[in-house]
N, CA, C and O atoms as a CHARMM CRD file, in Angstrom:
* protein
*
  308
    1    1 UNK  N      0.83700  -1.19400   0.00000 PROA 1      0.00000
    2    1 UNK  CA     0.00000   0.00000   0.00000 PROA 1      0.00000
    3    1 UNK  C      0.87800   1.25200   0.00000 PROA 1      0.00000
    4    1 UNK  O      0.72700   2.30800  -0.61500 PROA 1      0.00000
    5    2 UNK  N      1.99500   0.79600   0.99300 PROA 2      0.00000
    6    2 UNK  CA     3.06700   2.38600   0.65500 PROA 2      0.00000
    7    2 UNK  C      3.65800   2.75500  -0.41400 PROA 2      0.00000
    8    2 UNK  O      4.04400   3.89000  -0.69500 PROA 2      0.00000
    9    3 UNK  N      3.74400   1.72600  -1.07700 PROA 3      0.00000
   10    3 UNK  CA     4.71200   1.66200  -2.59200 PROA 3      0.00000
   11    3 UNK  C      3.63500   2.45000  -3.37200 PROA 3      0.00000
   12    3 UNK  O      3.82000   3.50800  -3.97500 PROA 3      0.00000
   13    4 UNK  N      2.82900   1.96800  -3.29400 PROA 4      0.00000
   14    4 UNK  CA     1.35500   2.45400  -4.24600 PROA 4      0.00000
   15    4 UNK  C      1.04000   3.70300  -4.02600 PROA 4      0.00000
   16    4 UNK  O      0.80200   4.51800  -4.91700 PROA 4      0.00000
   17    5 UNK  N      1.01800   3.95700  -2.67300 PROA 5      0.00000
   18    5 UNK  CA     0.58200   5.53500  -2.54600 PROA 5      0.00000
   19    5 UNK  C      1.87200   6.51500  -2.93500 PROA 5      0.00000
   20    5 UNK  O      1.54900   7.61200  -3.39100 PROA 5      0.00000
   21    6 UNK  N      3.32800   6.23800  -2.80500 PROA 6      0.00000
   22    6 UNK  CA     4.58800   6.79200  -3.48900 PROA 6      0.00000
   23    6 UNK  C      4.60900   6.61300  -4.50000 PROA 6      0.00000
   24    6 UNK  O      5.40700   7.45900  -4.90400 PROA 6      0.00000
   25    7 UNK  N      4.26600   6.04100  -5.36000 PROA 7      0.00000
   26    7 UNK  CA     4.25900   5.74700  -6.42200 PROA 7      0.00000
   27    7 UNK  C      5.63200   5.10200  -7.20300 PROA 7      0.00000
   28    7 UNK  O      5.84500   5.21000  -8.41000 PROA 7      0.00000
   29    8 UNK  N      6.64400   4.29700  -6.07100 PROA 8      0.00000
   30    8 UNK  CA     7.71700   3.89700  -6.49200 PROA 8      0.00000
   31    8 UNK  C      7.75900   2.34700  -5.85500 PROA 8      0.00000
   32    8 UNK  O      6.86800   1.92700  -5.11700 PROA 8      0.00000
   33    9 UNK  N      8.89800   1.58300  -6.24100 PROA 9      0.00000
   34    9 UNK  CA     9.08000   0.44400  -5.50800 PROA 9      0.00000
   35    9 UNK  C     10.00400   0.17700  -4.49100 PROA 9      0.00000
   36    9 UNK  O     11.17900  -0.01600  -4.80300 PROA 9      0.00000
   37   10 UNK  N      9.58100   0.12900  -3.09600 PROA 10     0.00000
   38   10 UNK  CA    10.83700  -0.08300  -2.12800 PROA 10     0.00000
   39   10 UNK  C     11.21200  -1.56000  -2.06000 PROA 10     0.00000
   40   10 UNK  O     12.15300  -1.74100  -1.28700 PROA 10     0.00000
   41   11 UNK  N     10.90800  -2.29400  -2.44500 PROA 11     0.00000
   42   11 UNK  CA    11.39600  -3.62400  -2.13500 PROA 11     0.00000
   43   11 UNK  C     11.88900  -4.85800  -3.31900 PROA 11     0.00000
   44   11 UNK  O     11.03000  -5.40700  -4.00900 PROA 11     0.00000
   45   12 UNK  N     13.00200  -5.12100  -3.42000 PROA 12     0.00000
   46   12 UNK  CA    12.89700  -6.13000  -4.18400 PROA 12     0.00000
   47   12 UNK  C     12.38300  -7.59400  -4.04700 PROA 12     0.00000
   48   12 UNK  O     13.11400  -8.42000  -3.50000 PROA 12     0.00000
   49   13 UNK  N     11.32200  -7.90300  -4.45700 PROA 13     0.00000
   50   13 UNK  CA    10.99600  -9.54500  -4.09100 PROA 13     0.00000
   51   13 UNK  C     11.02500 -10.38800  -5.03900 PROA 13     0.00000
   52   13 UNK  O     10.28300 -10.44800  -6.02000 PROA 13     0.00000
   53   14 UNK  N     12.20400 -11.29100  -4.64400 PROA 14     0.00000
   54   14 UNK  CA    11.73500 -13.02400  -5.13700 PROA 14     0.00000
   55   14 UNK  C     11.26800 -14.00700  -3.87800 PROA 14     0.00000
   56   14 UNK  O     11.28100 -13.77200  -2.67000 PROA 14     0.00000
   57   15 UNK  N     10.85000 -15.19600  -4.60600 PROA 15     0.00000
   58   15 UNK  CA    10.57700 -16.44400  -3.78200 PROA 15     0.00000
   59   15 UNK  C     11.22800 -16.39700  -2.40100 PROA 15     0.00000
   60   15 UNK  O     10.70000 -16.60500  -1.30900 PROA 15     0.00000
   61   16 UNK  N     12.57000 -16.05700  -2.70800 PROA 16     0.00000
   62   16 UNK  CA    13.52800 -16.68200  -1.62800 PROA 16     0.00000
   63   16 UNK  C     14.30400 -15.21400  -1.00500 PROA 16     0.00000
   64   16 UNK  O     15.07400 -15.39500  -0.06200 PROA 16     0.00000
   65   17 UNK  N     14.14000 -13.97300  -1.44300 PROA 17     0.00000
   66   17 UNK  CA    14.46800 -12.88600  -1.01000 PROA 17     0.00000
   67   17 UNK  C     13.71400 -11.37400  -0.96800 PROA 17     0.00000
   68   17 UNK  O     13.11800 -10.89900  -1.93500 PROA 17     0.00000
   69   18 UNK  N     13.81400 -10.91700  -0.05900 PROA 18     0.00000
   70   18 UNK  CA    13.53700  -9.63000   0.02900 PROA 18     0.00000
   71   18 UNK  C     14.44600  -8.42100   0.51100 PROA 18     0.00000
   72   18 UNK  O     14.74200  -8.16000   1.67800 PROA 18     0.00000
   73   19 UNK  N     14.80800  -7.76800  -0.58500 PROA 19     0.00000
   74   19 UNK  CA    15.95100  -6.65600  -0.25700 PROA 19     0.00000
   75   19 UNK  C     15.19400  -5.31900  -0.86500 PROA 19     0.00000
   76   19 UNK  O     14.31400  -5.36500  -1.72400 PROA 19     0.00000
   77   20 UNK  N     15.68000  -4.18900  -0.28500 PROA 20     0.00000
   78   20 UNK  CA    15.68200  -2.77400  -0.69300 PROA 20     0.00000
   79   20 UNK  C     15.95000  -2.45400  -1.48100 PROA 20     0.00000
   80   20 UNK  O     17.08300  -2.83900  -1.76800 PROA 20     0.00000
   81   21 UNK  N     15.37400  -1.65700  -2.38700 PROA 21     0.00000
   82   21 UNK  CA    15.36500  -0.92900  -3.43000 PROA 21     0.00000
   83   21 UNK  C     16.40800   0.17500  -3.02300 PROA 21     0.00000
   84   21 UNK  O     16.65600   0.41100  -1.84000 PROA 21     0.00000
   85   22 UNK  N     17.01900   0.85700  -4.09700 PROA 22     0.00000
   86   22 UNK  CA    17.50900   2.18500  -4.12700 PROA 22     0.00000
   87   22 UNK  C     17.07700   3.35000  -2.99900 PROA 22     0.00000
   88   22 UNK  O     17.67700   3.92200  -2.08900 PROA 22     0.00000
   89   23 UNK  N     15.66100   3.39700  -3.56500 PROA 23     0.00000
   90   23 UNK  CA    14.66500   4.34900  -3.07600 PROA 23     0.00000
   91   23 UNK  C     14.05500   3.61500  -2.17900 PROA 23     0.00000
   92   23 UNK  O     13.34200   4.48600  -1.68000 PROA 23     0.00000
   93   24 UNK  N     13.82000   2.69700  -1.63200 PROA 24     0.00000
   94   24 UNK  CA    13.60600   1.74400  -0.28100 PROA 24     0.00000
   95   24 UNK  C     14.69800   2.59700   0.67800 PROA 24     0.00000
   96   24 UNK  O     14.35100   3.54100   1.38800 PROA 24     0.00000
   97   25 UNK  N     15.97400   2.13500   0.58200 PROA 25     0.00000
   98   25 UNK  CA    16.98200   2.42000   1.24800 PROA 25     0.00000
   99   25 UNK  C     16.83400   3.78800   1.56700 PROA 25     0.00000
  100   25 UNK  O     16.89800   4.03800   2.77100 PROA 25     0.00000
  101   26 UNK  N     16.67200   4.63100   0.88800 PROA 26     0.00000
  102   26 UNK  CA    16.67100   5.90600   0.83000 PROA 26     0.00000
  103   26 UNK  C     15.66600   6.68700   2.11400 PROA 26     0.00000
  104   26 UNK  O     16.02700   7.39200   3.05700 PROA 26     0.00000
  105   27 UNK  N     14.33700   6.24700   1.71500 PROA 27     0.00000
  106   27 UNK  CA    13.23700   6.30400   2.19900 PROA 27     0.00000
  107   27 UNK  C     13.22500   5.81700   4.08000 PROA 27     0.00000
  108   27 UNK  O     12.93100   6.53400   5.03600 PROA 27     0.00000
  109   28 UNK  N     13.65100   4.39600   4.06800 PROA 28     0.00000
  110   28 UNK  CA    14.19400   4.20000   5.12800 PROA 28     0.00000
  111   28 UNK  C     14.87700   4.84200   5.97500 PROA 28     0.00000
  112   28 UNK  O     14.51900   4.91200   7.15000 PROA 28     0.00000
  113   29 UNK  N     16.24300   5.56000   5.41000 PROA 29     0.00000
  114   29 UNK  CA    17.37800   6.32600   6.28500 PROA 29     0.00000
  115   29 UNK  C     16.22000   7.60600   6.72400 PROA 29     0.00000
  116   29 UNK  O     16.20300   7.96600   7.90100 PROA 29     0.00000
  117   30 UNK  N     15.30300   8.23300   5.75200 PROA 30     0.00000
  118   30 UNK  CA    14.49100   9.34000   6.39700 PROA 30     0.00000
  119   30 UNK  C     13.47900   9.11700   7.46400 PROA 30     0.00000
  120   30 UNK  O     13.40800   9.87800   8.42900 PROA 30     0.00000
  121   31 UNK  N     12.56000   7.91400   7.28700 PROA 31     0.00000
  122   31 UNK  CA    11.74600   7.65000   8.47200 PROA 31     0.00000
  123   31 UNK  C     12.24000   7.09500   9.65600 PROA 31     0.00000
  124   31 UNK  O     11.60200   7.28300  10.69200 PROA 31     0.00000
  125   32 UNK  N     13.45700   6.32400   9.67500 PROA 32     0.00000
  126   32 UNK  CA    13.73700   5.57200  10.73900 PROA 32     0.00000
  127   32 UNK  C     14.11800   6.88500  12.08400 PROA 32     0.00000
  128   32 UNK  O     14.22000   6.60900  13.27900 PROA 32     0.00000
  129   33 UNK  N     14.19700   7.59300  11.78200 PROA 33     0.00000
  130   33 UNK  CA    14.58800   8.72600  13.33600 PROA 33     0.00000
  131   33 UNK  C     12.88800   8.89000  13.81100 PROA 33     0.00000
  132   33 UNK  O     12.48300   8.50500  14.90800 PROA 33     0.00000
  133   34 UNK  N     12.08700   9.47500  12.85700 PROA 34     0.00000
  134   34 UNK  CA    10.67700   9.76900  12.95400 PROA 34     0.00000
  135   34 UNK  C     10.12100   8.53400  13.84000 PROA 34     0.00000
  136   34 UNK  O      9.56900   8.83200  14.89800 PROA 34     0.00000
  137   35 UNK  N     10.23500   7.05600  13.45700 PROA 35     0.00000
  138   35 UNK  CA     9.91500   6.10500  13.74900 PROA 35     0.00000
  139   35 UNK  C     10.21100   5.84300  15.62000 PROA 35     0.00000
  140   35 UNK  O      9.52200   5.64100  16.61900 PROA 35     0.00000
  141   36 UNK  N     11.41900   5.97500  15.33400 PROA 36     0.00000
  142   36 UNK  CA    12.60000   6.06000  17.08500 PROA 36     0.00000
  143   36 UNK  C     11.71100   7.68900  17.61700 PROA 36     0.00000
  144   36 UNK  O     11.78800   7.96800  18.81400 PROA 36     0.00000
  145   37 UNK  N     11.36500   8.11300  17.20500 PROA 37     0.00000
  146   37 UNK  CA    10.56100   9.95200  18.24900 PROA 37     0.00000
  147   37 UNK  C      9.05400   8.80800  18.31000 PROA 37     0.00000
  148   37 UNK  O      8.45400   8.60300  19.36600 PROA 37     0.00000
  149   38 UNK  N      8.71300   8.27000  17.17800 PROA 38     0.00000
  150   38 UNK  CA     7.07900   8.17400  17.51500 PROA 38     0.00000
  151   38 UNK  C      6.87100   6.98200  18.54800 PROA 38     0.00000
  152   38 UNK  O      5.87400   7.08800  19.26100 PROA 38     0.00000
  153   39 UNK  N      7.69100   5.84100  18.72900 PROA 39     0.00000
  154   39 UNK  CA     7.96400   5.04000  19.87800 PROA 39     0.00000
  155   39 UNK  C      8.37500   5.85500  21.00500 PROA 39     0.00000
  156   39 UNK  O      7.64000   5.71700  21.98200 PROA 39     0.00000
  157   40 UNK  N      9.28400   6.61900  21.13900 PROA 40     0.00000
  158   40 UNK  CA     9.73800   7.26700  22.26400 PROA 40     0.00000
  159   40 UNK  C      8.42000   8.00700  22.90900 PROA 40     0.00000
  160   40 UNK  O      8.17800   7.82700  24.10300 PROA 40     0.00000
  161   41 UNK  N      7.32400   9.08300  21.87200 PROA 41     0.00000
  162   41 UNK  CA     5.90100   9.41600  22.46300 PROA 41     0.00000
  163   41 UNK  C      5.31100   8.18700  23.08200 PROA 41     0.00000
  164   41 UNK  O      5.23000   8.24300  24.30900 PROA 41     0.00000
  165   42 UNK  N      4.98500   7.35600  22.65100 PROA 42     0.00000
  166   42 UNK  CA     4.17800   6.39400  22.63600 PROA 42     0.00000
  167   42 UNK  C      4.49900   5.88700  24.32600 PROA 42     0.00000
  168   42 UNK  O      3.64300   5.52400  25.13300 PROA 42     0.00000
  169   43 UNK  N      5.53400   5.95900  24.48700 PROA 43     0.00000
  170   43 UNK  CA     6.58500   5.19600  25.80900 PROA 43     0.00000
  171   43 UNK  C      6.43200   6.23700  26.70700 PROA 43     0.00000
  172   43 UNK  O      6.35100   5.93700  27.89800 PROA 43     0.00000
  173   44 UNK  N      6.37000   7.53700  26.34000 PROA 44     0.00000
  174   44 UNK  CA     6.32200   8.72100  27.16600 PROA 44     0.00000
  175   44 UNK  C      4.93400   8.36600  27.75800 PROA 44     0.00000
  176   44 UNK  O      4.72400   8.18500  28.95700 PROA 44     0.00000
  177   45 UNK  N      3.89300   8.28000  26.63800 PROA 45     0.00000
  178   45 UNK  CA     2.67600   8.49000  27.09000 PROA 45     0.00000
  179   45 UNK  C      2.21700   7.68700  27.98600 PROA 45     0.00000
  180   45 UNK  O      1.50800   7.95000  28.95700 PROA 45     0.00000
  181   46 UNK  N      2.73500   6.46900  27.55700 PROA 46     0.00000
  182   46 UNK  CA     2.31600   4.93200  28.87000 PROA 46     0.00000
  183   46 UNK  C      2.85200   5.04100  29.90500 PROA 46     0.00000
  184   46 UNK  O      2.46100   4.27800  30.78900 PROA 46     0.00000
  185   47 UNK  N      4.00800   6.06200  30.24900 PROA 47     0.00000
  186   47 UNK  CA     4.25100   6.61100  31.80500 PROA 47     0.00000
  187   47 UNK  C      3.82500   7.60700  32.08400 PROA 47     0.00000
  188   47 UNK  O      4.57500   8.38700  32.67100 PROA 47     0.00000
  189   48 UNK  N      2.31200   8.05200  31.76200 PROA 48     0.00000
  190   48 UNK  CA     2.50200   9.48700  32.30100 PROA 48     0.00000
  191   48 UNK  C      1.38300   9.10400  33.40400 PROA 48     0.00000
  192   48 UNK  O      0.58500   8.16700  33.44500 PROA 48     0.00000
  193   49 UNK  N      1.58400   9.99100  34.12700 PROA 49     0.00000
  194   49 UNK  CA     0.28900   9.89400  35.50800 PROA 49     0.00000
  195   49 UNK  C     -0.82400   9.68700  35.23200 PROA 49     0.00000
  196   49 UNK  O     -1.58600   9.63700  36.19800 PROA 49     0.00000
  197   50 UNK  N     -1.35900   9.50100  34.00900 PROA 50     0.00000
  198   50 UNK  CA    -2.82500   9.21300  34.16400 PROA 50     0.00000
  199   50 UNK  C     -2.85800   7.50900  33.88300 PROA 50     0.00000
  200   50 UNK  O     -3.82400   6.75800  34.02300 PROA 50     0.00000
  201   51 UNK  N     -1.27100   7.12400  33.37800 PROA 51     0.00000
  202   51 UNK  CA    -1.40000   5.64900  33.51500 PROA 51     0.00000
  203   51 UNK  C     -0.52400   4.93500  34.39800 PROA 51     0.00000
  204   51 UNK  O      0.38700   4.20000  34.01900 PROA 51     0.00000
  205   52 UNK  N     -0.83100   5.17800  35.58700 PROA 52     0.00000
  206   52 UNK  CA    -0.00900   4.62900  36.23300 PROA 52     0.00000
  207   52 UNK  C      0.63600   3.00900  36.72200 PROA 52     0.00000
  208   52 UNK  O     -0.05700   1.99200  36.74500 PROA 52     0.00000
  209   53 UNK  N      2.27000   3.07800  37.13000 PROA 53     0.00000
  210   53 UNK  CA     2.11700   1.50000  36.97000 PROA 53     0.00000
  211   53 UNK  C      3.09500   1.34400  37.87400 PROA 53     0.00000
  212   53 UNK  O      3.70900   2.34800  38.23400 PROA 53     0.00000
  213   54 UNK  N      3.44000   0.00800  38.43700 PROA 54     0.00000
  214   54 UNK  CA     4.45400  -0.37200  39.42800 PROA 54     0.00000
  215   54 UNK  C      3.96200  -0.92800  40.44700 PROA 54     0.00000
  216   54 UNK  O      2.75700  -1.17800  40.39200 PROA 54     0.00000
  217   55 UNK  N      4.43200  -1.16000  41.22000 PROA 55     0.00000
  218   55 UNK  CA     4.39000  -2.10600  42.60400 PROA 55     0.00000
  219   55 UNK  C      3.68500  -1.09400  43.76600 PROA 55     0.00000
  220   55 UNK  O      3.99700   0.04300  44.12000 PROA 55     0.00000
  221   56 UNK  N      2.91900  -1.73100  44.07600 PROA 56     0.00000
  222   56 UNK  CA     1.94100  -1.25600  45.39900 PROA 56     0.00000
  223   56 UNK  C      2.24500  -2.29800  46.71400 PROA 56     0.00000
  224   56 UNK  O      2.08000  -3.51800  46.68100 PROA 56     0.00000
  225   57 UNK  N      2.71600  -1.53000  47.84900 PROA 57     0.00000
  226   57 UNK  CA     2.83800  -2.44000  49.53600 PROA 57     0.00000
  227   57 UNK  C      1.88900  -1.76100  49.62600 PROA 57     0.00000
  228   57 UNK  O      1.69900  -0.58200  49.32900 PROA 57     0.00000
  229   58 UNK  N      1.11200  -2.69900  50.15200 PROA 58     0.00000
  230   58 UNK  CA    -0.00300  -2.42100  51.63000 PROA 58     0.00000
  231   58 UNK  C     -0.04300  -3.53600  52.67300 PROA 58     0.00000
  232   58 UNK  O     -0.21700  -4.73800  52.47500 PROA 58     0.00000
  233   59 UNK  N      0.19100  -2.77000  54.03700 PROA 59     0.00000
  234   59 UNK  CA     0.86300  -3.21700  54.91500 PROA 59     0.00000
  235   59 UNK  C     -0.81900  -3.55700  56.04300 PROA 59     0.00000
  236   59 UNK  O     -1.07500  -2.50300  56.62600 PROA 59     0.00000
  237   60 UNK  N     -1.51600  -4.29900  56.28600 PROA 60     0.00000
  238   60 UNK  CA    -2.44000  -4.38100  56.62000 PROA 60     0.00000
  239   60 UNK  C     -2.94300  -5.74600  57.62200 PROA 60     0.00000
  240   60 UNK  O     -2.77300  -6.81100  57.02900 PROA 60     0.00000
  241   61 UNK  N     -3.35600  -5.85100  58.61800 PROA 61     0.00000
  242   61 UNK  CA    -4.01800  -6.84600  59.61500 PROA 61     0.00000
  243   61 UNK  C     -4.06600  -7.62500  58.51500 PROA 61     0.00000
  244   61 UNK  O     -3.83800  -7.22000  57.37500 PROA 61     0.00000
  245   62 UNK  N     -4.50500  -9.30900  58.96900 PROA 62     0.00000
  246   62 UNK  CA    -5.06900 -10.18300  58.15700 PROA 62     0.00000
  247   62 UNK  C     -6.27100 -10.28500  58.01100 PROA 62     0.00000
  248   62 UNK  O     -6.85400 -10.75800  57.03500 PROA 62     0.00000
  249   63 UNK  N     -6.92900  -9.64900  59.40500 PROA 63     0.00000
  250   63 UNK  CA    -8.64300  -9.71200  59.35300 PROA 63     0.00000
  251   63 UNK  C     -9.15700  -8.59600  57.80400 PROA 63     0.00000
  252   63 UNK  O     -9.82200  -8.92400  56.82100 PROA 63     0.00000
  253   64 UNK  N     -8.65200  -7.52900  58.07800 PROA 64     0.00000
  254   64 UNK  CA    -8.54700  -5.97700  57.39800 PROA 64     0.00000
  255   64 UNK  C     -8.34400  -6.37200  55.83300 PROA 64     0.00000
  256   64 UNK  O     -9.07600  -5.77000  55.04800 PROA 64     0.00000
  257   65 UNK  N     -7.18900  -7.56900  55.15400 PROA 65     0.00000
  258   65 UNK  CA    -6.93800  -7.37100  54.07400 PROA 65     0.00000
  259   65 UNK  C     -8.04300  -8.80300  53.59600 PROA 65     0.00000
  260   65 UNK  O     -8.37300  -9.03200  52.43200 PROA 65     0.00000
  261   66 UNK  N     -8.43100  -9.55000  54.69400 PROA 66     0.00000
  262   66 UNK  CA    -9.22300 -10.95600  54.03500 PROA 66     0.00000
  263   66 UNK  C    -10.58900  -9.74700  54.18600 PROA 66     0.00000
  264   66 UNK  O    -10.40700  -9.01600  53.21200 PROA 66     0.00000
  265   67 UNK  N    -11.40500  -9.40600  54.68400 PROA 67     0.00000
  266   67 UNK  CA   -12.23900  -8.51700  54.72900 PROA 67     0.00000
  267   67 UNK  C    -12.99800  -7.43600  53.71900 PROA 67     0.00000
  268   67 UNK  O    -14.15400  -7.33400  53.30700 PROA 67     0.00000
  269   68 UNK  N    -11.76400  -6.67200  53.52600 PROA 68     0.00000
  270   68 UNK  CA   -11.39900  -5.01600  52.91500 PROA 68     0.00000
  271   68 UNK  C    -10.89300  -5.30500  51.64200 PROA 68     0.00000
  272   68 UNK  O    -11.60600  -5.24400  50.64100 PROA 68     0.00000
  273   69 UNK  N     -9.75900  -5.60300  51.61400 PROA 69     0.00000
  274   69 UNK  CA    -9.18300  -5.60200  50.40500 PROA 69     0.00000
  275   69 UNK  C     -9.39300  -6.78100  49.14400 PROA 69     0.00000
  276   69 UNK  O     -9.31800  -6.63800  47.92300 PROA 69     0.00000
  277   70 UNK  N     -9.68400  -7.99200  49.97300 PROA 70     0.00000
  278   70 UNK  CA    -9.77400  -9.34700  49.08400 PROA 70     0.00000
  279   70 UNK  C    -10.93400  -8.50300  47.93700 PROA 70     0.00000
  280   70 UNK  O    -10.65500  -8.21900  46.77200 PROA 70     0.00000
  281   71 UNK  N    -12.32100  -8.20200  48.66200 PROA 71     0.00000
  282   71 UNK  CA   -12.92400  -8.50900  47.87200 PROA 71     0.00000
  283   71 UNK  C    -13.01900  -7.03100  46.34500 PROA 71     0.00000
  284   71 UNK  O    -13.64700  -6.89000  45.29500 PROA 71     0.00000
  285   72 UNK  N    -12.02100  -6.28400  47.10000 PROA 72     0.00000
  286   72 UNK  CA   -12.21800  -5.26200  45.35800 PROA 72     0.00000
  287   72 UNK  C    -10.71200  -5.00600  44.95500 PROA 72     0.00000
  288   72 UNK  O    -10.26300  -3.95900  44.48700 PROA 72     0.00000
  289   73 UNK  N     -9.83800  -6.47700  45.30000 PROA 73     0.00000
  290   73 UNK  CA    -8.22300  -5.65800  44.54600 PROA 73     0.00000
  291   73 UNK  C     -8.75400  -6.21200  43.06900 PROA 73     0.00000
  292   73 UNK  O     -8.56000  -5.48800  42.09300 PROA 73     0.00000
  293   74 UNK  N     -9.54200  -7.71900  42.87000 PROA 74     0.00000
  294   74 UNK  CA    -9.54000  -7.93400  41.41000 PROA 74     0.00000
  295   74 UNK  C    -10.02000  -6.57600  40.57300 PROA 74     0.00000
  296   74 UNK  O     -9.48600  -6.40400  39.47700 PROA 74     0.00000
  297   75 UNK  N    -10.75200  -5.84900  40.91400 PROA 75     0.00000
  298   75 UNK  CA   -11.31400  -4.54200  40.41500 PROA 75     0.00000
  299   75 UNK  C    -10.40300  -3.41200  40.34100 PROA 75     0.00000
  300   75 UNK  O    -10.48700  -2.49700  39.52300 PROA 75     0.00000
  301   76 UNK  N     -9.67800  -3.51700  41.09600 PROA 76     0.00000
  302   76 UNK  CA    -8.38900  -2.03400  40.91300 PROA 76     0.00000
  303   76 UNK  C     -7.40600  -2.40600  40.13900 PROA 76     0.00000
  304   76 UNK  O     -6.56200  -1.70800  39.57700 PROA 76     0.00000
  305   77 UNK  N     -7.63900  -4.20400  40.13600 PROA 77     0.00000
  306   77 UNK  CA    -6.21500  -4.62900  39.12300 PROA 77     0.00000
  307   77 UNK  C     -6.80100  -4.31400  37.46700 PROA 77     0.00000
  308   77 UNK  O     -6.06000  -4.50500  36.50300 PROA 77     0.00000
């Protein structure tokens, strides 16, 4: 579909290989930084405070956590 919408060919294919075109190669060296920023957002975004993540202690009686906590951690998890 990308080749098609560029209107060029990035890939060479036979049966038994697939290598880069000229303009494959080319094309490549320009997106691959873009690619490394749009993972790096992506990674930013899955740590930001509204998604939070990591290890939780709670330090609690046994009556208090069989009681209290058993029955709504499946729900906070």
């Amino acid at each position: 579909a990308l080749e098609r919408e560029l209107g060029v060919r990035l890939f060479n294919r036979t049966t038994r290989k697939l290598s880069l075109t000229s303009e494959g190669r080319q094309f490549f060296q320009r997106v691959a930084p873009l690619l490394s920023q749009l993972d790096e957002a992506v990674a930013d975004v899955r740590r930001s405070p509204e998604h939070p993540e990591g290890l939780i202690k709670v330090s609690v009686t046994p009556t208090f956590g069989r009681h209290c906590l058993t029955p709504v951690i499946a729900e906070f998890l």
